[in-house]
NUTISE-478909 format. One line per field, with one value per residue (C-alpha): z, y, x. Coordinates in nm, 2 decimals, decimal comma. Last residue first. Example, Ala and Ser with C-alpha at 12.3 -4.5 7.8 and 13.67 -1.06 7.14 Angstrom:
2
zz	(0,71;0,78)
yy	(-0,11;-0,45)
xx	(1,37;1,23)
//
This chain:
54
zz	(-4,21;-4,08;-3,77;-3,45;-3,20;-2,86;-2,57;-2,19;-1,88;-1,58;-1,69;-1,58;-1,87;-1,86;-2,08;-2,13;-2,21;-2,08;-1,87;-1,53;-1,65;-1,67;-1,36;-1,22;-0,86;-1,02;-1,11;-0,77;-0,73;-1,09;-1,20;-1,56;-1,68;-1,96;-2,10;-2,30;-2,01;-1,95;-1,62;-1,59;-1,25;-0,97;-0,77;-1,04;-1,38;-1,61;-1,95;-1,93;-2,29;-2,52;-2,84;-2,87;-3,16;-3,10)
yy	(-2,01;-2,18;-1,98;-2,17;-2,00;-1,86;-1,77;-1,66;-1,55;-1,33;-1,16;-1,03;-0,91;-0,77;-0,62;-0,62;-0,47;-0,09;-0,22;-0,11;-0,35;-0,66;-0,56;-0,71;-0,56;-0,44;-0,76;-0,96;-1,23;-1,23;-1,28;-1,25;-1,49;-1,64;-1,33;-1,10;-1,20;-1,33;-1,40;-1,55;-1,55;-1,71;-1,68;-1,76;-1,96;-1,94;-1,78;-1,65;-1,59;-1,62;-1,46;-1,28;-1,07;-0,72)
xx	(-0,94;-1,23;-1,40;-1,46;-1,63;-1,54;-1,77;-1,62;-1,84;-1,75;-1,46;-1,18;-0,98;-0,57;-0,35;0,04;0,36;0,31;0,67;0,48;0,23;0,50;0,61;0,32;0,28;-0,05;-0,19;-0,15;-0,30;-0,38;0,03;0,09;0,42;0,16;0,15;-0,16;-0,39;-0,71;-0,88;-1,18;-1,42;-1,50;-1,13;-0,94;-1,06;-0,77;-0,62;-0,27;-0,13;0,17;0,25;-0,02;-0,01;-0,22)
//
């Protein structure tokens, strides 16, 4: 998957990740965004990344 935009934030305790910045946690399901099959969701409690060189 190419992610051409994204909604990363801390909301409500947890993280939230999203393949669009226009995704809407309040409210995930009203998101017409999933009733398009466009876009998918984590909530998470913890996040890690690493650096890789390229």
């Amino acid at each position: 998957m190419i992610f051409f935009s994204c909604y990363l934030a801390l909301h409500k305790e947890y993280i939230v990740c999203a393949g669009n910045d226009c995704f809407d946690p309040d409210n995930p399901c009203g998101n017409k965004l999933l009733d398009d099959g466009m876009i998918s969701f984590i909530v998470a409690d913890n996040l890690r990344w690493s650096f890789i060189e390229s």
